[in-house]
C-alpha positions as CSV (number, residue, x, y, z in Angstrom):
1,X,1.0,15.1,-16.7
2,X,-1.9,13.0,-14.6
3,X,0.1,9.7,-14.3
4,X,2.2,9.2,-11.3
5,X,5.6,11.2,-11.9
6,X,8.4,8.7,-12.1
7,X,10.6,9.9,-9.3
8,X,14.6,9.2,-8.4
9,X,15.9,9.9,-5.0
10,X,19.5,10.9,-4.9
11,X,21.8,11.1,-2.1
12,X,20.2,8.2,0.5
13,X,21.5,9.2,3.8
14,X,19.8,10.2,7.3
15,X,17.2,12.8,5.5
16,X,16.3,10.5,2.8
17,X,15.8,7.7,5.3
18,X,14.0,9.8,7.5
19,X,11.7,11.8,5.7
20,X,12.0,11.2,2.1
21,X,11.3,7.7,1.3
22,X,8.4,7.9,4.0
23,X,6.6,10.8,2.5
24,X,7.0,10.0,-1.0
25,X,5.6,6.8,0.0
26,X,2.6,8.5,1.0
27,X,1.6,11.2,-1.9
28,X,-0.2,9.1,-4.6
29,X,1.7,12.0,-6.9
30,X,4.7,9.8,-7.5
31,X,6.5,6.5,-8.1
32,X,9.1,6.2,-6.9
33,X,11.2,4.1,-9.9
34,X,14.6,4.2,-8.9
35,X,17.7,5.5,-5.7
36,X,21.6,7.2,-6.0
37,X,24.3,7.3,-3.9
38,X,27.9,7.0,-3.5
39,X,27.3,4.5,-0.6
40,X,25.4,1.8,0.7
41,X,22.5,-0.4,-1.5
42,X,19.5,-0.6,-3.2
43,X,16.1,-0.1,-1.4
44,X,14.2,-3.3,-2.1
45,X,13.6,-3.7,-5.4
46,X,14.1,-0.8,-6.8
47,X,17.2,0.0,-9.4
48,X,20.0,1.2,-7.4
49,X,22.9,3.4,-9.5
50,X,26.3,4.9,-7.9
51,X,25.6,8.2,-9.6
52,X,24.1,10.3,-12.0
53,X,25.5,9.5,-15.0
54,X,25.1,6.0,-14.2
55,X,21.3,6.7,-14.2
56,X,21.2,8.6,-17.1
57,X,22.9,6.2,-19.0
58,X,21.0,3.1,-17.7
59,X,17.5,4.1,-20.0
60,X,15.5,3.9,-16.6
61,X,11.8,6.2,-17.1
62,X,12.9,9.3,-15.0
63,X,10.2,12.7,-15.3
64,X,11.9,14.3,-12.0
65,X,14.6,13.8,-9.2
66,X,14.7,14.7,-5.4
67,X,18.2,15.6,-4.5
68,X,19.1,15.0,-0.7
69,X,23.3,15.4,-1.4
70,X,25.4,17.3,0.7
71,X,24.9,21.0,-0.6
72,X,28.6,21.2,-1.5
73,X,27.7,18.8,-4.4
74,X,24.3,19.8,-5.4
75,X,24.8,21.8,-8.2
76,X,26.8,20.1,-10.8
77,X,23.8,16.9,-10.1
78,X,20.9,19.2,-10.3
79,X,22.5,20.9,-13.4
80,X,22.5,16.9,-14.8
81,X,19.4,16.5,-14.0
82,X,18.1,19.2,-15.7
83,X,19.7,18.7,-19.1
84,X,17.6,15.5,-19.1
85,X,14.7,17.8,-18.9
86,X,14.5,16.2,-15.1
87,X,12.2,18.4,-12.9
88,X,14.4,18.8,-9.6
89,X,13.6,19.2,-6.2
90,X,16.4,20.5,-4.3
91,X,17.1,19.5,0.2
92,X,17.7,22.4,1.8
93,X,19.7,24.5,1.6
94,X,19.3,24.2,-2.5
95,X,23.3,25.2,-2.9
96,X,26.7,26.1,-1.1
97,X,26.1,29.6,-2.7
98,X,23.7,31.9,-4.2
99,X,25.0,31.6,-7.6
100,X,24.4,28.4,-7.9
101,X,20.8,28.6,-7.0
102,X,20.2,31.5,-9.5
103,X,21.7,29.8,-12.1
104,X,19.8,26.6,-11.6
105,X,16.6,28.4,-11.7
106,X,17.8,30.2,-15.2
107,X,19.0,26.9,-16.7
108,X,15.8,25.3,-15.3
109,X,13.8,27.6,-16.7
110,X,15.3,27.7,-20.4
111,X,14.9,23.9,-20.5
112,X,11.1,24.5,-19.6
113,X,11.3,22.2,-16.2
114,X,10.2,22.6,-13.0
115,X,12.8,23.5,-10.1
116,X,11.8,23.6,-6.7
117,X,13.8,24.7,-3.6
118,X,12.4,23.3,-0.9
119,X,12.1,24.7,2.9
120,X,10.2,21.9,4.7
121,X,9.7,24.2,8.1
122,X,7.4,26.4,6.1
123,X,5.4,23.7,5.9
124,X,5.3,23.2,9.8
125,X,1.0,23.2,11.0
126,X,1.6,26.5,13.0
127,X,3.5,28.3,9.8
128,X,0.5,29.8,8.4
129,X,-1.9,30.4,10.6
130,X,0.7,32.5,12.0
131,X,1.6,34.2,8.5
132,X,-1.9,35.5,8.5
133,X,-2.5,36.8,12.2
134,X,0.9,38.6,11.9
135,X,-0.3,40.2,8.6
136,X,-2.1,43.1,9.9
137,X,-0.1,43.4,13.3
138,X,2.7,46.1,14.2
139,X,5.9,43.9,15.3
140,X,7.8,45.5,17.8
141,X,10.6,42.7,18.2
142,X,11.2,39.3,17.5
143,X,14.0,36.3,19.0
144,X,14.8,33.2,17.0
145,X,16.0,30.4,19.0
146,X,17.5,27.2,17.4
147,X,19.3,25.2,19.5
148,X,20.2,21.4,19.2
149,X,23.0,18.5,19.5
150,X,24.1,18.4,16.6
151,X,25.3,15.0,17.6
152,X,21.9,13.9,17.7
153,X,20.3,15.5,14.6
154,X,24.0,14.8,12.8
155,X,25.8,12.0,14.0
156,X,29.3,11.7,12.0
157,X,27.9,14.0,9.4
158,X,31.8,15.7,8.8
159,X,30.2,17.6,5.4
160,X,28.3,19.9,7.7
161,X,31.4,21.2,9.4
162,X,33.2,21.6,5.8
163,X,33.2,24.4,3.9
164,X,30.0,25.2,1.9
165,X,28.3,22.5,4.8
166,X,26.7,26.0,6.7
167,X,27.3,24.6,10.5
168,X,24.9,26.0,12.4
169,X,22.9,27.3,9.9
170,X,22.2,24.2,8.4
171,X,19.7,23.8,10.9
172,X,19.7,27.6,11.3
173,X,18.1,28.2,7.6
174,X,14.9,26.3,8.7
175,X,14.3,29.3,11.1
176,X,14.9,31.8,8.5
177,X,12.8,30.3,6.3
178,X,10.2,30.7,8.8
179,X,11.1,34.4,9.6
180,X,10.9,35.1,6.0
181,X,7.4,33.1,5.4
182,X,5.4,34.4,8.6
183,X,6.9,38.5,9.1
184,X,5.5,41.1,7.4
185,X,8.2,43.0,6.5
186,X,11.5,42.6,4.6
187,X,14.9,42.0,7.5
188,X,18.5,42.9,7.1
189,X,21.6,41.4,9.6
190,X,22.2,44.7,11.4
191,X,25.3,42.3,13.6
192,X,26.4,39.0,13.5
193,X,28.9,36.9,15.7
194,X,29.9,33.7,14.5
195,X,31.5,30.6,16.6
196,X,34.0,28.8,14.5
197,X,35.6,25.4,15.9
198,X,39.4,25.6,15.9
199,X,39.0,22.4,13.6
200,X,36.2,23.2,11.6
201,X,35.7,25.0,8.5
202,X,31.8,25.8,9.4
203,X,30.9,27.4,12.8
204,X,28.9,25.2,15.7
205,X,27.2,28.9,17.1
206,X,26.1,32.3,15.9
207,X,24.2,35.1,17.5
208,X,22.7,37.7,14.7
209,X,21.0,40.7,14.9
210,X,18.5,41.4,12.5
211,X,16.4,44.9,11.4
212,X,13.4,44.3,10.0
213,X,12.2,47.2,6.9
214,X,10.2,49.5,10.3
215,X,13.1,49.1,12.4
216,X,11.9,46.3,14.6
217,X,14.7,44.4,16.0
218,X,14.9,40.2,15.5
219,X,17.9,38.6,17.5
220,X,18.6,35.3,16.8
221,X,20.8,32.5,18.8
222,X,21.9,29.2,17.4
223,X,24.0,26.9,18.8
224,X,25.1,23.0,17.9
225,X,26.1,22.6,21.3
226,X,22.5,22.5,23.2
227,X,22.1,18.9,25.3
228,X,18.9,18.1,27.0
229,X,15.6,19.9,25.6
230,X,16.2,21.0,22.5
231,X,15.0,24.4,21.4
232,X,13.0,25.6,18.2
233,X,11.6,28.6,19.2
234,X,10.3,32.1,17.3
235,X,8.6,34.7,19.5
236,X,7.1,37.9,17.9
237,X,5.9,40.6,20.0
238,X,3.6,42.7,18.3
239,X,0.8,45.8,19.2
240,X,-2.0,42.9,19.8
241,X,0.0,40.9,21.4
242,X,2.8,38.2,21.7
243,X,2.8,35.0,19.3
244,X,5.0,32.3,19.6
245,X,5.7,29.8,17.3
246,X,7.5,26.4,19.2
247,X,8.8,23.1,18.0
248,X,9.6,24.2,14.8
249,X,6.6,25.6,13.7
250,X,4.5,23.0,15.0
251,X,2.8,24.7,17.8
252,X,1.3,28.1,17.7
253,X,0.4,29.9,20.8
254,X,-0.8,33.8,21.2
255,X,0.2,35.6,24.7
256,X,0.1,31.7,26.2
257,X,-2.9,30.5,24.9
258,X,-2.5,27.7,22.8
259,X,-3.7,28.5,19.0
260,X,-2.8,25.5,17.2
261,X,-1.1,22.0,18.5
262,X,-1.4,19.5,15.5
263,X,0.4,17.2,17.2
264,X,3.0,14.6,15.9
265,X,6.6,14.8,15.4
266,X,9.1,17.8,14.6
267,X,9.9,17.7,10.9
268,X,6.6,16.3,9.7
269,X,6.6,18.7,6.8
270,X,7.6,16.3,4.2
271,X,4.6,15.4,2.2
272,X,3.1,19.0,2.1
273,X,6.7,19.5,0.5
274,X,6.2,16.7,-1.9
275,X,2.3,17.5,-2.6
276,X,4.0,21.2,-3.5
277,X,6.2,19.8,-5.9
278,X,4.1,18.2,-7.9
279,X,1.4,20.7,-8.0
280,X,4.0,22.9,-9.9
281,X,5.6,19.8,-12.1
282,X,1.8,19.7,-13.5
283,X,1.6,23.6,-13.4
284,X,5.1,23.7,-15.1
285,X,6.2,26.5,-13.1
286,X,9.3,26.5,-10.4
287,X,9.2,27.4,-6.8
288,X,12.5,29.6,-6.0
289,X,13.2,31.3,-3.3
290,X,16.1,32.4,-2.2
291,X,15.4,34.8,0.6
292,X,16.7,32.4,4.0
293,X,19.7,31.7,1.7
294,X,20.5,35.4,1.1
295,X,20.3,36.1,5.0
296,X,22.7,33.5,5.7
297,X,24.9,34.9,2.9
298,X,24.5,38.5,4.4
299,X,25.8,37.0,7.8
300,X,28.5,36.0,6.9
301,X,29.4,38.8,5.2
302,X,28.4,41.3,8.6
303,X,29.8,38.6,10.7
304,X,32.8,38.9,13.3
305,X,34.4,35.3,13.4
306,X,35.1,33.7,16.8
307,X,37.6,31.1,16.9
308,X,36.9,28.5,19.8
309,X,37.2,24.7,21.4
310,X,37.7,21.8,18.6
311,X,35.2,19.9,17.8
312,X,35.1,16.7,17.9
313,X,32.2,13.6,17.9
């Protein structure tokens, strides 16, 4: 495939908005040729259908989908998609479960498409560069810390507080995906403590403690709670010295010094995400990995559940 790949964005809320539309708007890759949701309007010009089926049935030229839904409803869209022999990229998280994501990728790959489970903080400036100085190095411990308003990054958003919706780890899963990318060895949640809203299904605050495959312990805090300056932190001590990763993955410093400051905004990872997926569309391959999904999973399953003050917005 050379010509531009005929692209429909489904789900059209903050995300979509934010860092979607803008980025596919920017890779020559695709064209975007049509937009889904349960809500709202058309985006210009473009063909504007209330759902999936509605698209499928209205003979529009589709080769792939972006899928921004809620993950609670992801599967059953993506598993749509792919029956039209749709290549999918998948938000993050790319399901409410592992399952799902596992049999995406199997149906995916019987129907010879591309699937693609995107984690846009991998794509952060500071990501790799810090992959390969921490390749060779001993790592003695390591603290994650994620903390934000989720009134801010989430305003109304009542899915992420449901069941399947992750909480905390909605946001939390960007730093995992991280962990995962830059450390050299395999981690396991040693101990977990979870913060769950008396009205909530999903928790607003966790604290996990992870064992990496030598023994080197990664603690990790997130909280939904955080006002003021907000906090996107990794710091990995190591035999050659402390590297810190800050802003998501935007700014990479070792013991102070500052190793790489691209500059912009957080979350500018969206068109390296895009340019990905259509390097393995015209590769026909799929990008899958479940790793930050599984260590969520894992938490939950290690995790001793606080009950504490309603939430409310």
């Amino acid at each position: 495939m050379t010509a531009p790949i005929r692209l429909a964005l489904i789900g059209m809320g903050k995300i979509a908005r934010d860092q979607h539309l803008p980025a596919i708007a920017g890779v020559s890759s695709f064209d975007l040729v049509a937009t889904v949701s349960r809500h709202g309007g058309p985006e210009g010009d473009l063909p504007f259908f209330p759902d999936i089926d509605a698209l499928i049935d209205s003979g529009v030229g589709i080769d792939a989908v972006a899928l921004c839904t809620p993950p609670q409803v992801r599967r059953a869209i993506a598993a749509r998609a792919i029956e039209q022999g749709w290549h999918v990229f998948l938000e993050k998280p790319p399901g409410a479960t592992l399952a799902e994501v596992i049999a995406l990728r199997d149906q995916a790959a019987a129907r010879e498409v591309s699937l693609f489970a995107s984690w846009h903080s991998r794509y952060a400036q500071g990501v790799e560069p810090a992959r390969a100085w921490l390749a060779d190095r001993a790592v003695r411990r390591a603290t994650i810390t994620w903390r934000e308003d989720v009134r801010h990054w989430h305003p109304g958003q009542d899915w992420i507080f449901e069941a399947g919706g992750f909480g905390v780890f909605d946001p939390g899963i960007n730093a995992l995906s991280i962990a995962t990318r830059i450390l050299p060895h395999p981690m396991f949640v040693d101990t977990a403590e979870i913060d769950l809203p008396a009205n909530r299904a999903a928790p607003i605050a966790a604290r996990v403690g992870f064992l990496d495959a030598t023994g080197a312990p990664i603690a990790m805090d997130l909280d939904f709670r955080q006002e003021g300056p907000q906090s996107w932190d990794i710091v990995v001590e190591t035999d050659a010295g402390t590297l810190t990763l800050a802003r998501g993955g935007a700014e990479l410093s070792i013991d102070g010094g500052t190793a790489a400051d691209p500059g912009g905004e957080l979350h500018g990872e969206y068109p390296g995400l895009y340019r990905r997926f259509a390097a393995i569309v015209r590769a026909g391959v799929s990008d899958v990995d479940v790793g930050p999904l599984r260590l969520v999973a894992d938490t939950f399953l290690r995790a001793r559940i606080n009950t504490v003050a309603a939430f409310e917005w």
